[in-house]
VOKOL-994964 format. One line per 2 residues: number of its first residue (from 0); their letters; for each residue x, y, z of N, C-alpha, C, O, CB. Coordinates in Angstrom, 3 decimals. Glycine has a CB too. Layout:
NUM> a> X:Y:Z:X:Y:Z:X:Y:Z:X:Y:Z:X:Y:Z ~ ...;
% end
This chain:
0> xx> 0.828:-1.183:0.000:0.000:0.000:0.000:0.877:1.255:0.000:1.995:1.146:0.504:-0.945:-0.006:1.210 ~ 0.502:2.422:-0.504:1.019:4.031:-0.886:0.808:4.472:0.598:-0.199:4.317:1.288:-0.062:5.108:-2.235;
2> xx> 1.981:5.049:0.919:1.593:5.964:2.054:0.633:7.553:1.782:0.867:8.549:1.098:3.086:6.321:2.693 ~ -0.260:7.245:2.496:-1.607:8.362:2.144:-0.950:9.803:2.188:0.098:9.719:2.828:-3.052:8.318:3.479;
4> xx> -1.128:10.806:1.843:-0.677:12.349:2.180:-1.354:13.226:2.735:-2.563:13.368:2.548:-0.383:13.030:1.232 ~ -0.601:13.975:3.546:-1.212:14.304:4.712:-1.537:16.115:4.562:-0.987:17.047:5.149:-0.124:13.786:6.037;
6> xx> -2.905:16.122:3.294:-3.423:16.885:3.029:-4.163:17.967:4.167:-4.566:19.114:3.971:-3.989:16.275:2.261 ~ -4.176:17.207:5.327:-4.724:18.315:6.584:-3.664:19.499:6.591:-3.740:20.691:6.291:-4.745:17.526:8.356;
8> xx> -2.921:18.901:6.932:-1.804:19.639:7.697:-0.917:20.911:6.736:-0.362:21.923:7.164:-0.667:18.349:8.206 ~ -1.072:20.263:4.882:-0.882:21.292:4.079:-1.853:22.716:3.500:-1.678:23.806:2.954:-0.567:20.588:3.196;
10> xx> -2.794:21.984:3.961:-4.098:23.265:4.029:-4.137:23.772:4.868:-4.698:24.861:4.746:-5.425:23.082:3.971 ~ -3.567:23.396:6.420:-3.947:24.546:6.999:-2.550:25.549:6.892:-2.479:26.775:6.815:-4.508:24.209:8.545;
12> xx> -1.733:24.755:6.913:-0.491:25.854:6.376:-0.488:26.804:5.475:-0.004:27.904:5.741:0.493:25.312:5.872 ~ -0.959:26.562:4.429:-1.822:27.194:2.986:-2.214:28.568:3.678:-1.747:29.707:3.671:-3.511:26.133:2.341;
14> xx> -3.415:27.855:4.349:-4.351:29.210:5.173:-3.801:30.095:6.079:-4.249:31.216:6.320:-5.470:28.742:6.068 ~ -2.613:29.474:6.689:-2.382:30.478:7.573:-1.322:31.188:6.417:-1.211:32.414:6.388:-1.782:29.964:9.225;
16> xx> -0.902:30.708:5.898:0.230:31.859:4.974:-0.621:32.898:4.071:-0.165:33.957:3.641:1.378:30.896:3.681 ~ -1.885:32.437:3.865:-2.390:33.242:2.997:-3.101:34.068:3.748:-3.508:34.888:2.925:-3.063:32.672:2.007;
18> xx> -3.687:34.509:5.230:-3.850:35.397:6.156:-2.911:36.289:6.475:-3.208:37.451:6.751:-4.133:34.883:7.080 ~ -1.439:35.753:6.471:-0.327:36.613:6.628:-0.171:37.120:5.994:0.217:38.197:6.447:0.584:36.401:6.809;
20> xx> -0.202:37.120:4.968:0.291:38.063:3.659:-1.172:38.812:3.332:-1.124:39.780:2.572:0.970:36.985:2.073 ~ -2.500:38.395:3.888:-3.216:39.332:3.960:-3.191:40.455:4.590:-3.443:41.552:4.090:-3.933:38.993:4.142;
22> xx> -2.728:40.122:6.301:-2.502:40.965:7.051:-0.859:42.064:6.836:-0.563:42.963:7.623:-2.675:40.103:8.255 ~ 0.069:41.631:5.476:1.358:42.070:5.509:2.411:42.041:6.336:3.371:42.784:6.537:1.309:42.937:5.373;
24> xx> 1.788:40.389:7.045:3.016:40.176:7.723:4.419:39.328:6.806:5.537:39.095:7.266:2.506:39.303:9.037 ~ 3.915:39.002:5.440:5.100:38.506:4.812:5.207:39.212:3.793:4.206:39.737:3.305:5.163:37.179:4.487;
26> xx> 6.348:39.361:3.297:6.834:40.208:2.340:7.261:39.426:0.968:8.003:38.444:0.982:7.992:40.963:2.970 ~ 6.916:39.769:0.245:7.649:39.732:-1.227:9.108:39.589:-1.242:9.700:40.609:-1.595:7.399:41.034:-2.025;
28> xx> 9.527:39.004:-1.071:11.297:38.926:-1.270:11.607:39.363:-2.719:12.077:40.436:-3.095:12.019:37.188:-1.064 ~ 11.132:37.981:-3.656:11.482:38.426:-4.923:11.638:39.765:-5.673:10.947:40.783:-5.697:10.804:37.916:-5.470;
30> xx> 12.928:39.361:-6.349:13.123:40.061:-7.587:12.573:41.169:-8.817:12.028:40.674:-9.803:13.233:39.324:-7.976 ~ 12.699:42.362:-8.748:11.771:43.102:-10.302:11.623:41.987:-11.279:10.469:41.574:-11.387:12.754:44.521:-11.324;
32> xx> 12.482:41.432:-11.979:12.176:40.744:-13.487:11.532:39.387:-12.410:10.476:38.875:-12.784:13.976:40.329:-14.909 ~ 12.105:38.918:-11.275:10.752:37.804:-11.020:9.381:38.252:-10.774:8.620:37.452:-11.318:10.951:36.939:-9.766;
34> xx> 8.922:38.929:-10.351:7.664:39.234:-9.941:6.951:40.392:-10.986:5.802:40.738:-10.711:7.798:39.716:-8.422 ~ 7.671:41.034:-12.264:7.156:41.276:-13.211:7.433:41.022:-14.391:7.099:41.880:-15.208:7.021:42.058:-13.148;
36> xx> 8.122:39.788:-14.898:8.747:39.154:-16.019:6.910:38.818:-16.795:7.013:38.891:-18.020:10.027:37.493:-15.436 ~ 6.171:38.661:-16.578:5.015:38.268:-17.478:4.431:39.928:-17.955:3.616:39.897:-18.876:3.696:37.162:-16.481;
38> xx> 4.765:41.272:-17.431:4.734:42.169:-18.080:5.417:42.784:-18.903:5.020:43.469:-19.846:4.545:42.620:-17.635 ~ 6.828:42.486:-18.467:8.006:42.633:-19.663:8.368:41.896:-20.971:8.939:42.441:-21.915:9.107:42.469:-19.099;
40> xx> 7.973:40.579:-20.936:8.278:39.655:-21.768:7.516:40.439:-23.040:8.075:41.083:-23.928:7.797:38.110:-21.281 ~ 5.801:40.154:-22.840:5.114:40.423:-23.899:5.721:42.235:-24.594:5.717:42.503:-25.795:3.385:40.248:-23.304;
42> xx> 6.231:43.339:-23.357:6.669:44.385:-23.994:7.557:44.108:-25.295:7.321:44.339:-26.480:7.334:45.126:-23.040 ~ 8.893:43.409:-24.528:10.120:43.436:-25.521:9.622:42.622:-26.787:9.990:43.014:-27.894:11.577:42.698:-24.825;
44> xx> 8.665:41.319:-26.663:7.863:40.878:-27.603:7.707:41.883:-28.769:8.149:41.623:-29.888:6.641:40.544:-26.997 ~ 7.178:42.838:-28.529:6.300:43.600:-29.305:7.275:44.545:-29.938:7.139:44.988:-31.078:5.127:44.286:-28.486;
46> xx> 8.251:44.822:-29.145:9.572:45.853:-29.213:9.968:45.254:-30.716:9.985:45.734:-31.849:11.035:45.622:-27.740 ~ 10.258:44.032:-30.169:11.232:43.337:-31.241:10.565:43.430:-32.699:11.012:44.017:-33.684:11.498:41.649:-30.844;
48> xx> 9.465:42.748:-32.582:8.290:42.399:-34.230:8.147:44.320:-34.581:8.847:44.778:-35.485:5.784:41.265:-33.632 ~ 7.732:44.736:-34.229:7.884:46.117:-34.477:9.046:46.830:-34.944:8.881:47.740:-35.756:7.615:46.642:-33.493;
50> xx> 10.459:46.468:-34.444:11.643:46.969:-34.959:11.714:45.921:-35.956:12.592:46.161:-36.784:12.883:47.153:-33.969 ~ 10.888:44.499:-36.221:11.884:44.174:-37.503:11.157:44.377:-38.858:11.531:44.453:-40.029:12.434:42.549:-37.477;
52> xx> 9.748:44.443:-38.102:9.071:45.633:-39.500:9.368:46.962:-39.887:9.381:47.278:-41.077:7.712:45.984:-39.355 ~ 9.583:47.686:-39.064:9.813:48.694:-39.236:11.383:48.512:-40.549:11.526:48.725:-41.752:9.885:49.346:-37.677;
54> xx> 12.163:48.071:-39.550:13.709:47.784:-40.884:12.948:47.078:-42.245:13.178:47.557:-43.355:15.319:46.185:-40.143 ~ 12.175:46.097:-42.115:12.352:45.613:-43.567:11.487:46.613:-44.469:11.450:46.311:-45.661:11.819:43.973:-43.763;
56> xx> 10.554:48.139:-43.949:9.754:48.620:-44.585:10.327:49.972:-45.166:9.645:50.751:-45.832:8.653:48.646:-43.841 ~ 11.701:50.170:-44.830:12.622:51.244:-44.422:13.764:50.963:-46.082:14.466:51.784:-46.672:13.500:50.843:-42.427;
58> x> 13.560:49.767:-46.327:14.544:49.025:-47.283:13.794:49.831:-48.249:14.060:49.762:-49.449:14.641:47.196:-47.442;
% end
């Protein structure tokens, strides 16, 4: 037999971390590009396709 997992004990941990950081008792450690890399990516995305139209329309 699989030893069962001990789903109590990770939910309530869950809950209490997610009260703390309601209340701002935990902080954000991370990084600018970690904690806003899904807003930058799509920028430079767009940066890029845009500068390489722009050059081939320039020819």
């Amino acid at each position: 037999m699989a030893p069962i997992p001990d789903t109590t004990s990770f939910i309530q941990k869950m809950e209490m971390e997610r009260e703390a950081r309601e209340r701002g008792e935990i902080r954000d450690n991370r990084g600018f590009f970690a904690k806003y890399w899904m807003y930058i990516v799509p920028v430079v995305l767009l940066l890029f396709i845009s500068g390489a139209t722009n050059q081939d329309a320039s020819k």
